[in-house]
C-alpha positions in Angstrom: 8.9 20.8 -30.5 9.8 24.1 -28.8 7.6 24.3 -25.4 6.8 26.3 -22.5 6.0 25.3 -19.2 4.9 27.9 -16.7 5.4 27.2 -13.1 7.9 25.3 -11.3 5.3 23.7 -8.6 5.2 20.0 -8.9 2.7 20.1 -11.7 5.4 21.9 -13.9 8.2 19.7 -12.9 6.2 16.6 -13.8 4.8 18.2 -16.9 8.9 19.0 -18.1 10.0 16.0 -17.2 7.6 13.9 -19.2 8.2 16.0 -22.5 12.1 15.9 -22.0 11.7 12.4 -21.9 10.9 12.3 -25.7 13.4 15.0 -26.8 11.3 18.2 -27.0 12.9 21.5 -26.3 11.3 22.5 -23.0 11.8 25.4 -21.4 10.5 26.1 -17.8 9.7 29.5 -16.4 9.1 30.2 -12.7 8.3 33.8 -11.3 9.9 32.6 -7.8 13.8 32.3 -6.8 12.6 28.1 -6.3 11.1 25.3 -6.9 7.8 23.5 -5.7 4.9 26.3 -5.5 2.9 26.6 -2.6 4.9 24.3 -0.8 8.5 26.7 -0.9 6.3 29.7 -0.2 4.2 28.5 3.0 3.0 28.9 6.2 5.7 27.3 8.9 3.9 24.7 10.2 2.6 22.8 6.7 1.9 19.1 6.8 1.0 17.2 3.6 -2.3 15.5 4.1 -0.9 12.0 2.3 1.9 10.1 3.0 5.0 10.7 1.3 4.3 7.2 -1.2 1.3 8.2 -2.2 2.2 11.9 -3.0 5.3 10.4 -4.8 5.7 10.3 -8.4 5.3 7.1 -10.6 9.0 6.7 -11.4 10.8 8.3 -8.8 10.6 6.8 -5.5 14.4 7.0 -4.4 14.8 7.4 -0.8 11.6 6.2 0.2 10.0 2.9 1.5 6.5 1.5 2.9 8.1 0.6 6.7 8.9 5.0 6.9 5.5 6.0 5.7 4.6 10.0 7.0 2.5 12.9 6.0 6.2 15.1 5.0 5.9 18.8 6.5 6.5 21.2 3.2 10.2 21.5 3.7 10.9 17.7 3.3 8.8 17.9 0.1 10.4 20.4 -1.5 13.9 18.6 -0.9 12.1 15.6 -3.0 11.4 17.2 -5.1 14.8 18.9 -6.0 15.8 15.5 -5.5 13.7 14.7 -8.5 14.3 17.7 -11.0 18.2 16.8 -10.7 17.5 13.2 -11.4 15.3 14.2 -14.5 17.7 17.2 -15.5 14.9 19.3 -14.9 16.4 21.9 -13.4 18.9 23.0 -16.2 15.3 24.0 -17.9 14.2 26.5 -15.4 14.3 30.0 -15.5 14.3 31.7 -12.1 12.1 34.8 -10.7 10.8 34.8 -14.6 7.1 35.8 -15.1 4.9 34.7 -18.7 3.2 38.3 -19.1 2.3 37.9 -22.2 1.2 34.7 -24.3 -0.4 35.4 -27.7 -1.4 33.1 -30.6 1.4 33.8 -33.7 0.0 31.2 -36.8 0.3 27.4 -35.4 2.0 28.4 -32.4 2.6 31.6 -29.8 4.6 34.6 -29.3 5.5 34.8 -25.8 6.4 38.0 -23.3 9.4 37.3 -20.4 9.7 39.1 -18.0 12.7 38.8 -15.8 13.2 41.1 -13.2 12.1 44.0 -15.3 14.0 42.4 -18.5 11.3 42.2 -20.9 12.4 39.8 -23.7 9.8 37.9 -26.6 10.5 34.6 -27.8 8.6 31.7 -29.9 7.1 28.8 -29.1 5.1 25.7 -30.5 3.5 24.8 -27.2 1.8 26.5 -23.6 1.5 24.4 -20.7 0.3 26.4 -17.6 0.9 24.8 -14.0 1.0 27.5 -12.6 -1.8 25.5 -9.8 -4.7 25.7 -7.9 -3.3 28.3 -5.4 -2.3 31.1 -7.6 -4.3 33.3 -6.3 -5.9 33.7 -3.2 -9.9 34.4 -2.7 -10.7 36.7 -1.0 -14.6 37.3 0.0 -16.0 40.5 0.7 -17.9 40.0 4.1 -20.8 42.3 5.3 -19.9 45.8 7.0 -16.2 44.7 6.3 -15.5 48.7 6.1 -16.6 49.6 9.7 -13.8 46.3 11.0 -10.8 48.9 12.9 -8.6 45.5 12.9 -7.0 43.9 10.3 -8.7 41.7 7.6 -6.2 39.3 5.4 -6.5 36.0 3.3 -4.4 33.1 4.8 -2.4 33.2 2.3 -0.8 36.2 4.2 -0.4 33.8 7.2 3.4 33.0 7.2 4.5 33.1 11.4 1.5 31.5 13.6 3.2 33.1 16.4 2.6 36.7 14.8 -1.2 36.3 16.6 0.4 36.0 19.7 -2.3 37.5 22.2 -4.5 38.4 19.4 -8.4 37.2 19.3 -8.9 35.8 16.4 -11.6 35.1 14.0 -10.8 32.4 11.2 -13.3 31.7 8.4 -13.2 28.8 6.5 -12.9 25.4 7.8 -10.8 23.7 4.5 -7.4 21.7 5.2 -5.5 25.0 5.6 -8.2 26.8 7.8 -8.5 23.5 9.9 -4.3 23.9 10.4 -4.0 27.4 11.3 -7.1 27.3 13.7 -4.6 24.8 15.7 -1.5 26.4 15.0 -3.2 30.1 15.1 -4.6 28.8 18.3 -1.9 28.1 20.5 -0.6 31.8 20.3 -4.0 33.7 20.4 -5.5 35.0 23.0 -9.0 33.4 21.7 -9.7 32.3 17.9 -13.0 31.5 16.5 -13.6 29.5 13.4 -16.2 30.7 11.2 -18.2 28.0 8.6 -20.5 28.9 6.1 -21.7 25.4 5.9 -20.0 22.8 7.4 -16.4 21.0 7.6 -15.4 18.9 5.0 -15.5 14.9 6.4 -12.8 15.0 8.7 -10.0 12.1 8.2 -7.5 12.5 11.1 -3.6 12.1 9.4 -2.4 9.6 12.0 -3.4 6.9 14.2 -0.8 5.4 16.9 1.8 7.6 14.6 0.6 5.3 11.5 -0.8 7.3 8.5 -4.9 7.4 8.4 -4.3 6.8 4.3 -4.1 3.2 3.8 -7.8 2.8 2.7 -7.6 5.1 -0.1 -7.6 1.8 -2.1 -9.0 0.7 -5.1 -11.4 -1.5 -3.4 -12.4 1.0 -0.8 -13.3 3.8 -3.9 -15.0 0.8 -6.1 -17.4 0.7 -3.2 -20.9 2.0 -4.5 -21.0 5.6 -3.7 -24.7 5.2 -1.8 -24.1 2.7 0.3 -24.6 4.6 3.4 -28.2 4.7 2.2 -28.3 1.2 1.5 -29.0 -2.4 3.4 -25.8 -2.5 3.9 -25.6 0.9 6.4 -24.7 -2.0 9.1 -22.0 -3.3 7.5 -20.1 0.0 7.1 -21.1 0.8 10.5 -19.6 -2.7 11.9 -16.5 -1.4 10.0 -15.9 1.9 11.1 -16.6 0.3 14.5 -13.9 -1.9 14.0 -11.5 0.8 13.1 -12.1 2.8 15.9 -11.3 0.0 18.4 -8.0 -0.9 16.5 -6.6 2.8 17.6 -4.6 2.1 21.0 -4.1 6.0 21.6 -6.5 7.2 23.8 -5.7 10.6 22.9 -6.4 9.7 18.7 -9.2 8.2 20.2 -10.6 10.9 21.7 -9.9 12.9 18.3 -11.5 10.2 16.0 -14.7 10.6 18.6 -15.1 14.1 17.6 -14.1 13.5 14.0 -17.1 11.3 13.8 -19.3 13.6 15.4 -18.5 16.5 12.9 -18.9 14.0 10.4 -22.4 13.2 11.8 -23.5 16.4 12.3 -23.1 16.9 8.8 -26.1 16.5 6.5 -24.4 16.7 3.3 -23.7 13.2 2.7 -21.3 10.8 3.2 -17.7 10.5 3.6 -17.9 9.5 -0.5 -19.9 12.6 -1.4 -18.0 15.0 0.4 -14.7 16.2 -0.2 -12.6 15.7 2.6 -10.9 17.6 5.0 -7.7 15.3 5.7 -6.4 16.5 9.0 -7.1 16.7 12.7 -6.5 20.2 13.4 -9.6 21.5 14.0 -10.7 19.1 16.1 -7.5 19.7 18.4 -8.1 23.0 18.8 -11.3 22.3 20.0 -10.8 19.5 22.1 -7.5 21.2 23.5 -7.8 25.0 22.7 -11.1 25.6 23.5 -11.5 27.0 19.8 -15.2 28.0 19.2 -16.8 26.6 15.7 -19.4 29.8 14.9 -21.9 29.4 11.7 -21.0 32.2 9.1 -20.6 36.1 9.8 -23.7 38.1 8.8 -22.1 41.6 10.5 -18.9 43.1 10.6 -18.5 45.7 13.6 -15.6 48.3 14.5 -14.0 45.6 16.7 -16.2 42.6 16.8 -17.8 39.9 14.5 -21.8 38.8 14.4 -22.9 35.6 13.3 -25.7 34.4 12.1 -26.7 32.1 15.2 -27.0 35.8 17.3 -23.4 35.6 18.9 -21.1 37.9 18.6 -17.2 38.0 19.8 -14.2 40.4 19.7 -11.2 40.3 17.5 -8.3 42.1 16.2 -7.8 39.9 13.3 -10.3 38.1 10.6 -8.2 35.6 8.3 -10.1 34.4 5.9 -9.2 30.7 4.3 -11.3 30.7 1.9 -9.6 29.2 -0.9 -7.8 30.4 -4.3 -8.9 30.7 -7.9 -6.9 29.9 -10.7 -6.4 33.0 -12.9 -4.2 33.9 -15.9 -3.6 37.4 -16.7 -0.8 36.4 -19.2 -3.3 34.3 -21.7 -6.2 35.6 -23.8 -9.5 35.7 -21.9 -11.3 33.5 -24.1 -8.7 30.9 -22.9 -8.7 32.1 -19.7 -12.7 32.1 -19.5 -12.6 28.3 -20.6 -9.6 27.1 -18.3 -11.1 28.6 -15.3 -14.0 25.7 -15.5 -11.7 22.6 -15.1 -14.4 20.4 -15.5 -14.9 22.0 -19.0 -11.7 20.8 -20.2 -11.1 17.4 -21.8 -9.2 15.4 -19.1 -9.1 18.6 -16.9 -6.2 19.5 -19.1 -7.5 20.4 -22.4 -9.8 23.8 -23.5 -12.5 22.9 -26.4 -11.5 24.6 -29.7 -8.2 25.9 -28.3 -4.9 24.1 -29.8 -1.4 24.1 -28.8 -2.0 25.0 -25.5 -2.9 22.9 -22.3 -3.6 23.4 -18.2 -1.9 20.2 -16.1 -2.6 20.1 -12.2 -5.6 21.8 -11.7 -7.6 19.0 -10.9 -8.0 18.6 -7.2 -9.5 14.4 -6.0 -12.2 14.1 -3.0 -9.5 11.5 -1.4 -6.0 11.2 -3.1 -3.0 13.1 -4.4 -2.7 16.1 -7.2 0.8 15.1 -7.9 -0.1 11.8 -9.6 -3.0 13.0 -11.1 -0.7 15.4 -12.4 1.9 13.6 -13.6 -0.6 11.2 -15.6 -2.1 14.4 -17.6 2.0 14.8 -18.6 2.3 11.5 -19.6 -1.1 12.1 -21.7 0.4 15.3 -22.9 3.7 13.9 -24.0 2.1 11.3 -26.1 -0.1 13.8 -27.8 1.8 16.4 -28.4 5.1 13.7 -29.7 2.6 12.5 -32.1 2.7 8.9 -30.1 -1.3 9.5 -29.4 -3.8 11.8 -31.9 -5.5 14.7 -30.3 -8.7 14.0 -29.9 -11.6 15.2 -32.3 -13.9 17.9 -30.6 -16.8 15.6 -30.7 -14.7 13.2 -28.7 -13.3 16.1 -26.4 -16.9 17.1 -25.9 -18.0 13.4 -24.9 -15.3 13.4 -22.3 -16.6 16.5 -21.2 -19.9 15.7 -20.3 -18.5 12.3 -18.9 -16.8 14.2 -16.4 -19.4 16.8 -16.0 -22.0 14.0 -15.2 -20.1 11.7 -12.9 -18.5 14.4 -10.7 -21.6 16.3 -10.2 -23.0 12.9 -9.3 -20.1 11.7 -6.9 -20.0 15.3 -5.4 -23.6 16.9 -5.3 -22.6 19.0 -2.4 -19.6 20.8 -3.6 -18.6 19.5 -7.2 -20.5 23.3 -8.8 -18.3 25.3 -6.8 -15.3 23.1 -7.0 -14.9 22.5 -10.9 -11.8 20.7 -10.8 -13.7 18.1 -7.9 -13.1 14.5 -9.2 -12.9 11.1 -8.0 -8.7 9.8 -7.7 -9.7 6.5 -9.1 -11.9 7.6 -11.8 -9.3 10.0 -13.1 -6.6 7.6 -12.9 -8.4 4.5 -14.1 -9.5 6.2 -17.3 -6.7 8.9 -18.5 -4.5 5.6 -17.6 -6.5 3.9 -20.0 -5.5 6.8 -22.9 -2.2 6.5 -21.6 -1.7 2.5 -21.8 -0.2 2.4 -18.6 -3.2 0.6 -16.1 -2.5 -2.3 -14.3 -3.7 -5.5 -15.9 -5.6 -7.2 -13.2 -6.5 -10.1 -14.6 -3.4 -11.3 -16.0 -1.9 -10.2 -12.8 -4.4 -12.1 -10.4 -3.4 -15.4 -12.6 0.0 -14.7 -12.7 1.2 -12.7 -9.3 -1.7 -13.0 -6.7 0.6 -11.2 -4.3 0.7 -7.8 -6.9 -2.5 -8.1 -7.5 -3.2 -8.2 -3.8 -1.6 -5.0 -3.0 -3.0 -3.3 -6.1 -6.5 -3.6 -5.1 -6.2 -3.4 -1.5 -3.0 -1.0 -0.8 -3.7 2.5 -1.1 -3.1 3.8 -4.8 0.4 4.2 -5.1 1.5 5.4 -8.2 4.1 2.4 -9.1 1.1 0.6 -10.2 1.0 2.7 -13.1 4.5 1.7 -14.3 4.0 -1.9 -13.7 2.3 -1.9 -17.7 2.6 -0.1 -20.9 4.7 2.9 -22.1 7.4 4.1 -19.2 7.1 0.8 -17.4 9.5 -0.2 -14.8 7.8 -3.6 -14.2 10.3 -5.2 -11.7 10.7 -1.7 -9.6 6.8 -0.9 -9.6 6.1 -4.1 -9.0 8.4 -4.3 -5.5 7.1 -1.3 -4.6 3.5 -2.5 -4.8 4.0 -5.1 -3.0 5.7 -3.6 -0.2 2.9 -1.7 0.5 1.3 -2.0 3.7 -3.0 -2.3 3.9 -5.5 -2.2 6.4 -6.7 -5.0 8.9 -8.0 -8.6 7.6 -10.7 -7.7 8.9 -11.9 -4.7 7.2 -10.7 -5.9 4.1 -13.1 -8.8 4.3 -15.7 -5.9 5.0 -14.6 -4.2 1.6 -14.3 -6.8 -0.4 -18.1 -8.6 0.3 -19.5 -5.3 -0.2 -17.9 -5.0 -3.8 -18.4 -8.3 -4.8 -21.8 -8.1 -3.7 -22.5 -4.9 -5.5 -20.7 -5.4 -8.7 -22.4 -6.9 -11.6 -21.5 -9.4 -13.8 -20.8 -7.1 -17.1 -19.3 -4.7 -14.9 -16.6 -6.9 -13.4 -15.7 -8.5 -17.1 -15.2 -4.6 -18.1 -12.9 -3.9 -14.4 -10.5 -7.0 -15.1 -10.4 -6.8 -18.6 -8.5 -3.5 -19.6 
């Protein structure tokens, strides 16, 4: 089959790859001069906000190992993954500084408009598979009196030198991962910088403690863990734990950052830490601890050179960034299509639009705790099976059961922020049941007979993506399977913690259903 991929972040890499693996004729355009997305065309200064094995692909962790875990900055992660399009012969399929301008429906398949550098050329294809991700293009909000502001007004996106703000005041809206790294990295240039929130921070998860990566509990147990159990008889018991976590930090400087962490996350009525996304990084809470960086509630005035917010303050500035996020558009694809793919959620596995064939959307699902790549990379493998004839397509009563499925649990899991977030999901859910289409989960009973050790570090490690190539189609049993169990975890103690509150909560049919697929 004769398919396009569009985009040449790590969604389309994974998306290629997947599909070369069973012969088709893939061809991959990116409107950039490089690989890797966002990450090639960032801000200097970008930190992941996982470590690099859990942002890893399922079959390609050369180079890396458990005892050298660390959240990459952007430029090592782009060198993986060149690493990974060479390995995969990727990166014979790409297309360079090519745009899709053009992608209309021609009988069973599509006509499709190139545009290179002004060379406009049309060719055929069978299949559409837009990666082009979550940060294609930036949203900008219109804030009140914006027109009387004599400074300068631009979306982070725009944000490439920190050091450009140099003497500047600063007012930063948005408190997200990115807002919550440029207020620290903005910071230590400005003259002052204000952050602006609208509602609150997302929970706040430091990336390090004692140089160690914060990430080891995004575990299966620890996201099997009922979702209201801060609301629960057990509030004590999560309590004891996070008590116990804190004193394990020897840094008295990531203590001190972990004590405000925890105070934002108090102060914050909108649940708890698993009905909130998170916001994984300690940025904001540096430059307030070391920067003296004001957090305001949201602007309610714009002036000629100053900024009111609602709580009756106002301050002056010479720049307003606004981090406030991207939406996913695409101009290139009928707005029907474009109408549907917009609301993630609406899309069978995230990927696929109701009533609209030959064409899918991979990567634009975005997990409370977890990675996109994987999640990615699993919609691929999905893909590849469908479209190779290995797996049928679903019916649209079945694509519209799935829908609802998703619809219900995320806006349960997420009540705070899964409406305006529509590709919001849980990492374990995803990847427990698009796994499950795929044939690839880990067999945990079996394994818990067999290899107590594996089955160890696949509950209790954090979800590494080996695991999924421990079983089923792709597997590389003995590889995964030394990888998994190389993984480091968190203390005995919490463990223990974790694993009476499962037990505890999980009933009977419920467990024969967990072990059994």
């Amino acid at each position: 089959m004769k398919i396009l991929v569009v985009g040449a972040g790590p969604s389309g890499l994974c998306t290629a790859k997947e599909l070369l693996e069973f012969d088709h004729d893939v061809t991959l355009v990116e409107a950039s001069n490089s690989i890797g997305g966002v990450f090639a065309h960032s801000y200097k200064g970008l930190r992941l906000v996982n470590n690099n094995m859990l942002i890893a692909f399922s079959s390609y962790f050369e180079g890396l190992t458990s005892s050298d875990l660390s959240m990459w900055d952007a430029e090592k992660y782009v060198e993986y993954l060149e690493r990974y399009a060479e390995k995969f012969d990727v990166h014979s399929r790409i297309r360079f500084l090519t745009k899709a301008v053009k992608v209309d429906r021609d009988g069973s398949g599509w006509t499709v408009k190139l545009d290179k550098q002004g060379e406009v050329s049309q060719e055929q294809y069978d299949y559409v598979v837009v990666c082009t991700g979550v940060h294609s293009t930036p949203d900008q909000p219109m804030l009140p009196k914006q027109e009387c502001f004599k400074g300068k007004l631009i979306h982070g996106d725009k944000v490439k030198n920190p050091e450009a703000f140099k003497d500047k005041n600063v007012v930063l809206v948005g408190a997200g991962e990115y807002g919550s790294d440029l207020s620290y990295l903005i910071g230590k240039h400005a003259k002052s910088l204000t952050v602006s929130v609208r509602r609150w921070p997302g929970y706040v998860i430091p990336r390090y403690h004692d140089d160690k990566t914060t990430d080891l509990d995004t575990s299966r147990l620890h996201h099997s863990l009922p979702k209201d159990l801060s609301f629960s008889i057990f509030t004590p018991l999560l309590k004891m734990k996070q008590n116990i976590e804190f004193n394990l930090i020897r840094s008295p400087k990531d203590q001190a950052i972990q004590k405000e962490a925890d105070r934002l996350n108090l102060a914050c009525r909108d649940g708890n830490v698993f009905q909130r996304i998170t916001s994984k990084t300690e940025s904001l809470v540096k430059a307030t601890l070391e920067l003296g960086v004001k957090l305001k509630p949201q602007i309610i005035e714009v002036r000629e050179n100053s900024v009111l917010f609602s709580d009756g303050s106002e301050v002056e500035c010479d720049y307003i960034i606004c981090c406030t996020g991207y939406k996913s558009t695409f101009p290139f694809i009928d707005q029907n299509i474009q109408a549907k793919a917009q609301n993630i959620r609406g899309m069978a596995h995230y990927m696929l639009p109701l009533n609209e064939a030959g064409i899918a959307f991979v990567g634009f699902i975005r997990p409370g705790v977890g990675s996109i790549p994987p999640m990615a990379e699993m919609q691929a493998r999905y893909l590849a099976q469908l479209v190779s004839g290995i797996k049928d397509m679903p019916d649209m009563a079945r694509m519209k059961r799935i829908v609802n499925m998703q619809e219900e649990r995320d806006l349960k899991t997420f009540p705070f922020d899964a409406e305006r977030l529509t590709g919001l999901t849980s990492y374990l859910d995803f990847m427990s049941q698009l796994s499950k289409e795929v044939g690839c989960s880990p067999k945990l009973f079996p394994m818990l007979l067999t290899s107590p050790k594996l089955f160890f570090k696949v509950m209790c490690a954090f979800m590494c993506s080996a695991q999924f190539r421990i079983h089923g189609p792709g597997a590389n049993a003995s590889e995964a399977s030394r990888i998994m169990k190389s993984l480091p975890t968190v203390s005995g103690k919490i463990l223990a913690i974790e694993w009476f509150l499962y037990l505890i909560s999980l009933p009977s049919s419920k467990f024969r259903r967990y072990f059994q697929n």
